[in-house]
C-alpha positions, -999 to +999 in steps of 0.1 A: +395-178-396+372-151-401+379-131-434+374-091-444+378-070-474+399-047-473+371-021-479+354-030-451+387-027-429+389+008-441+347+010-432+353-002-398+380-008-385+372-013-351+352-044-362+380-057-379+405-052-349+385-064-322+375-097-344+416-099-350+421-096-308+399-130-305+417-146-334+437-140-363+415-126-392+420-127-432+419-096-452+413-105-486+413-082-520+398-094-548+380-125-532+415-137-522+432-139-492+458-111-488+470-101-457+462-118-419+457-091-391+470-100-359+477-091-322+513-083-321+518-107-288+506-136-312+524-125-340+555-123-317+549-157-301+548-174-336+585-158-346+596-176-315+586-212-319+600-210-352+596-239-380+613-269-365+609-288-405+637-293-421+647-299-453+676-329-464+694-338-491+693-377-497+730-383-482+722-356-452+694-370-435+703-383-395+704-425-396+673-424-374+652-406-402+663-429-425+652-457-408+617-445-407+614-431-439+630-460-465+608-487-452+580-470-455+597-457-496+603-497-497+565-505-494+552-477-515+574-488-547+563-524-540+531-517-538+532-493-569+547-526-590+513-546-577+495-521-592+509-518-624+509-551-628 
């Protein structure tokens, strides 16, 4: 992601926008990230797909989550005892 302060947005803007039509572009203040500039078609694209993650609770999770997940929980605490001897 390319990245511009937010003093040179205010220099040239028409660099920043035409860099942000290509791609998604950082603005940072201070050396940090701030703000992302964006075409609004892709910023209206992302609201629409949404986040499909989801969070459980440890009785709430569907039975074929489970089944991956608590094998896998089974092998890490197993393995954990190996290594702690």
């Amino acid at each position: 992601m390319q990245k511009f302060t937010t003093v040179e947005l205010l220099r040239d803007i028409k660099t920043v926008t035409m860099a942000a039509d290509r791609q998604p572009v950082a603005i940072t203040q201070h050396r940090k990230p701030r703000y992302v500039l964006m075409t609004y078609d892709e910023f209206e694209a992302m609201k629409t797909r949404g986040d499909p993650r989801r969070v459980y609770g440890a009785n709430e999770a569907p039975q074929e989550l489970v089944d991956i997940i608590m094998p896998e929980l089974d092998r890490l605490i197993a393995e954990g005892r190996e290594t702690d001897g």
